[in-house]
Structure formats: structure tokens, C-alpha cells
C-alpha positions as YAML, in Angstrom:
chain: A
units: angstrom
residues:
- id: 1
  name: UNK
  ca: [25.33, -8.06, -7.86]
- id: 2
  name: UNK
  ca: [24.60, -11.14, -9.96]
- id: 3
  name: UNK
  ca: [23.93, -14.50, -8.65]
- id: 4
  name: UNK
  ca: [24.36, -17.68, -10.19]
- id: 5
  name: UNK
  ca: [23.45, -21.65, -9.12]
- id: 6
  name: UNK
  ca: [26.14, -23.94, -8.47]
- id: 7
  name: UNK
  ca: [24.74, -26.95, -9.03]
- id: 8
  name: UNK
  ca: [27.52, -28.54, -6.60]
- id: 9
  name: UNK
  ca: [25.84, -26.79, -4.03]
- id: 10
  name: UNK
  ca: [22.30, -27.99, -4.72]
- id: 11
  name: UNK
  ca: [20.88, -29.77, -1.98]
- id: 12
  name: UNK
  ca: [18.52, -32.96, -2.91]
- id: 13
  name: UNK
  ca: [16.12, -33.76, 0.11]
- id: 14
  name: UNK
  ca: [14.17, -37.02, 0.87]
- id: 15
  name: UNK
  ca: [12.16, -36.70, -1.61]
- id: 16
  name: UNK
  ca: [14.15, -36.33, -4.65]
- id: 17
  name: UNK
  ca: [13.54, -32.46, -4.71]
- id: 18
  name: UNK
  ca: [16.32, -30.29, -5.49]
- id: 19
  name: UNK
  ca: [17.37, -27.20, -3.67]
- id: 20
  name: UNK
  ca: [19.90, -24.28, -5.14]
- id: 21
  name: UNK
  ca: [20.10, -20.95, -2.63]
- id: 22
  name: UNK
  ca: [21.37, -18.83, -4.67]
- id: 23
  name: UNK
  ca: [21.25, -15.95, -1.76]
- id: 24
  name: UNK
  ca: [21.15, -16.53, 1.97]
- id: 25
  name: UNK
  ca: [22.48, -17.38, 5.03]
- id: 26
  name: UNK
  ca: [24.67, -20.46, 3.83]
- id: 27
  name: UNK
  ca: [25.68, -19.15, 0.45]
- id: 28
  name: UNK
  ca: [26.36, -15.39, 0.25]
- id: 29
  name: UNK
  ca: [25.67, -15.07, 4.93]
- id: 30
  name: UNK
  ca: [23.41, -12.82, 4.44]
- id: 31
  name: UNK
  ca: [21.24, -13.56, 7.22]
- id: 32
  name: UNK
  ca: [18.32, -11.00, 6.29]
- id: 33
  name: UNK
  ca: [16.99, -12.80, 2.93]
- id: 34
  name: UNK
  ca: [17.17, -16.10, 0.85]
- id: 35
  name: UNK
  ca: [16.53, -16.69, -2.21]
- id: 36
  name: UNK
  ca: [16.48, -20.36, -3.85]
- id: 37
  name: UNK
  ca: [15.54, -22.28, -6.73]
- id: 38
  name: UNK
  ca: [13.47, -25.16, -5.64]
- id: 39
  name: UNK
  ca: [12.61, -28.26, -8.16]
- id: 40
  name: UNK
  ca: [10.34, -30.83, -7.33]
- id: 41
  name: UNK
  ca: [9.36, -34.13, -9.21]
- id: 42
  name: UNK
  ca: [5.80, -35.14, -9.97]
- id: 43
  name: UNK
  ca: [4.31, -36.04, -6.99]
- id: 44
  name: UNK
  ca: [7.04, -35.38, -4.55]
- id: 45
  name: UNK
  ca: [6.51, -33.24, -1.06]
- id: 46
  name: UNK
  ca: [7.46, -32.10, 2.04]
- id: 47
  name: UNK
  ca: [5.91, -32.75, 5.29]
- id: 48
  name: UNK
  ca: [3.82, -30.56, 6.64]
- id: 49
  name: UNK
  ca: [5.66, -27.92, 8.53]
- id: 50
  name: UNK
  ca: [5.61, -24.00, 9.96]
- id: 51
  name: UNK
  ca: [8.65, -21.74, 8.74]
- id: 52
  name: UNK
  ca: [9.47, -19.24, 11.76]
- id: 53
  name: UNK
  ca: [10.26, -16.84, 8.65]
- id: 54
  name: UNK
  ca: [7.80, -15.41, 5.75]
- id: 55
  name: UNK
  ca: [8.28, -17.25, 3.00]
- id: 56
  name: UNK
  ca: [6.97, -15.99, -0.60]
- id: 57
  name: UNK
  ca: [6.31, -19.33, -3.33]
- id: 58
  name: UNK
  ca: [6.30, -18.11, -6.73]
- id: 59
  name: UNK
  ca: [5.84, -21.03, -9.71]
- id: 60
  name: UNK
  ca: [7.56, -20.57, -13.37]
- id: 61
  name: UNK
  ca: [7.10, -23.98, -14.40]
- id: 62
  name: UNK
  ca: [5.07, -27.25, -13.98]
- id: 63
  name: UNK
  ca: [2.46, -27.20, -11.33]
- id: 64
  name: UNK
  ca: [2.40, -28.23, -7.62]
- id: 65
  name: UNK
  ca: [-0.21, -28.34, -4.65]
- id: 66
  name: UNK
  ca: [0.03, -26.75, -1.07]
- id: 67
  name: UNK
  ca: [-2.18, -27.90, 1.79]
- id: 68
  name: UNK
  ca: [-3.28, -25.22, 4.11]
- id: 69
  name: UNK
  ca: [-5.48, -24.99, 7.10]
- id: 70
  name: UNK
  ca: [-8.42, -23.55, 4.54]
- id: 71
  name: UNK
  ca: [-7.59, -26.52, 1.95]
- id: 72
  name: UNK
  ca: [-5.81, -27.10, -0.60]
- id: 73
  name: UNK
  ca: [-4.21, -24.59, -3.24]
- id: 74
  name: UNK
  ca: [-3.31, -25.80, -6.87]
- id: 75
  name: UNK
  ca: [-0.42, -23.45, -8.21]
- id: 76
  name: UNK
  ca: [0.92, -23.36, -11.74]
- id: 77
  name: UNK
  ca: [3.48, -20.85, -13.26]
- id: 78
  name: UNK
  ca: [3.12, -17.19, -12.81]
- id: 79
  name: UNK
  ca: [1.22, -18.43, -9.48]
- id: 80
  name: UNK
  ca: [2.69, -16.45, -6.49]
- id: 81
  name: UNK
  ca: [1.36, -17.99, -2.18]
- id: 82
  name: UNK
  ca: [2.66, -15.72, -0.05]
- id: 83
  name: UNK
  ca: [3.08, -17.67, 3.39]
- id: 84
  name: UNK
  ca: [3.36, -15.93, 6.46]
- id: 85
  name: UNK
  ca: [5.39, -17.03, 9.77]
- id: 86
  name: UNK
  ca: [3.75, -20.21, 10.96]
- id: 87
  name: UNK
  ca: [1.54, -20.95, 8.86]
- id: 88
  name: UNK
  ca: [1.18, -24.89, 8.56]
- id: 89
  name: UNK
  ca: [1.53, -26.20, 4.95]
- id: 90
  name: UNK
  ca: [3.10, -29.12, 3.14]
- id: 91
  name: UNK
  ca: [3.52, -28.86, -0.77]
- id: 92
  name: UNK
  ca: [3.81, -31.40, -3.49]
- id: 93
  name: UNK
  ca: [5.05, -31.59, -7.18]
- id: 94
  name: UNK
  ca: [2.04, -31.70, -9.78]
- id: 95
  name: UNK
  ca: [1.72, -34.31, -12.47]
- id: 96
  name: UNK
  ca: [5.07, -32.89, -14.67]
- id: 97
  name: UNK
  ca: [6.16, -31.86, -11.07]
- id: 98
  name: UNK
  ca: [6.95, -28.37, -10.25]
- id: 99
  name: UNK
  ca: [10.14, -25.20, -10.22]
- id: 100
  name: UNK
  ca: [9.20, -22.44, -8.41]
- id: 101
  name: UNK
  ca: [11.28, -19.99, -6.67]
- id: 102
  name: UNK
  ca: [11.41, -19.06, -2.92]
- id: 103
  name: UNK
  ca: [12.22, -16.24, -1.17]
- id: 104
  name: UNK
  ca: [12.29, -16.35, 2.53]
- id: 105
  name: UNK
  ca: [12.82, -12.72, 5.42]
- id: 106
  name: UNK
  ca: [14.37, -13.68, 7.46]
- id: 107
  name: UNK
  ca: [17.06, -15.91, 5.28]
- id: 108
  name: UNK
  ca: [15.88, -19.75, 5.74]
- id: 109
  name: UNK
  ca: [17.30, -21.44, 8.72]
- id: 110
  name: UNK
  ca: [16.66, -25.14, 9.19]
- id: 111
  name: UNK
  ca: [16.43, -24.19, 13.20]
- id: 112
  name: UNK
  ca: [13.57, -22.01, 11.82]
- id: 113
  name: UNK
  ca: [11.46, -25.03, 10.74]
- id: 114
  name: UNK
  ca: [8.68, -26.88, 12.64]
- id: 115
  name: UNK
  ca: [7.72, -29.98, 10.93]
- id: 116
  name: UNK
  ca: [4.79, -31.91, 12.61]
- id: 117
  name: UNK
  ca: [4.93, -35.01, 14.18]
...
């Protein structure tokens, strides 16, 4: 079955990123696996955070970096960070910022997420 984004579903966080599930709990309820589309400007992040789910990054454009307990990973496209359940990390857009694609087992859940204080 093919799946396409609605941008009228996007979801644009805090920090100007944008976020299109295109497969998930909230857009097809399939609780099991997500799959989104995630677009971040140059030098925008997240906080740093620990997803009670596996979460697989994998970059087809720009560049961004992730901090993790070891240090700090630069990815660029055809880069893939596999992240397993509750592992710390915070990411942030490169210099012509960053899309990458997510895929998260179990789907993402925003219950799911730990973000430190």
C-alpha cells in the first residue's frame, strides 16, 4: 500500500522543524511502526531526550549532528544511526540543515518520550 505526505498534517515543533508521519499510530493506527519524514533547518534541534521505542535515523539530504553519551556524530545523506530504546541523544540541523527519515518499533508515541530536565 502506498503512502503519501499531507502536508496539512505536518507537524512544525519549537524549533521550526517539520514533521510528516506518513505511517503510524496517528495517521494510518498502526500502533506497531512509524514512519515519518522529518525536516530540520540549519541549526535547529531537539532537546535531549530517550525514545521508549527503537528508532532508526536515516539522512537523504543536508547534514545534521546527534549528541550521544560517546560524543557527537556528524550525519550526512545516505548516513543511517540506528538508536536503540533509551538511548539519550539530542540532534540538530547542519549548516543547509537536514531531511532524514525516521522509522520508529514500536510506532512513536509522545508518552514514549523522556526529554531531560
Amino acid at each position: 500500500m502506498r503512502h503519501r505526505r499531507d502536508p496539512r498534517r505536518d507537524l512544525v515543533t519549537a524549533d521550526g522543524s517539520r514533521i510528516s508521519e506518513l505511517m503510524g499510530r496517528v495517521t494510518t493506527g498502526d500502533e506497531s511502526l512509524s514512519v515519518a519524514r522529518i525536516v530540520m533547518p540549519p541549526g535547529a534541534g531537539q532537546p535531549l531526550r530517550r525514545n521508549g521505542f527503537h528508532e532508526v535515523l536515516i539522512v537523504v539530504a543536508g547534514s545534521c549532528e546527534v549528541d550521544l553519551p560517546d560524543g557527537t556524530v556528524q550525519l550526512s545523506a545516505d548516513d543511517v544511526l540506528e538508536l536503540p530504546p533509551h538511548t539519550p541523544y539530542a540532534e540538530r540541523g547542519g549548516p543547509e540543515g537536514c531531511v532524514a527519515w525516521a522509522i520508529c518499533r514500536p510506532a512513536f508515541n509522545r508518552e514514549l518520550v523522556e526529554f531531560a530536565v
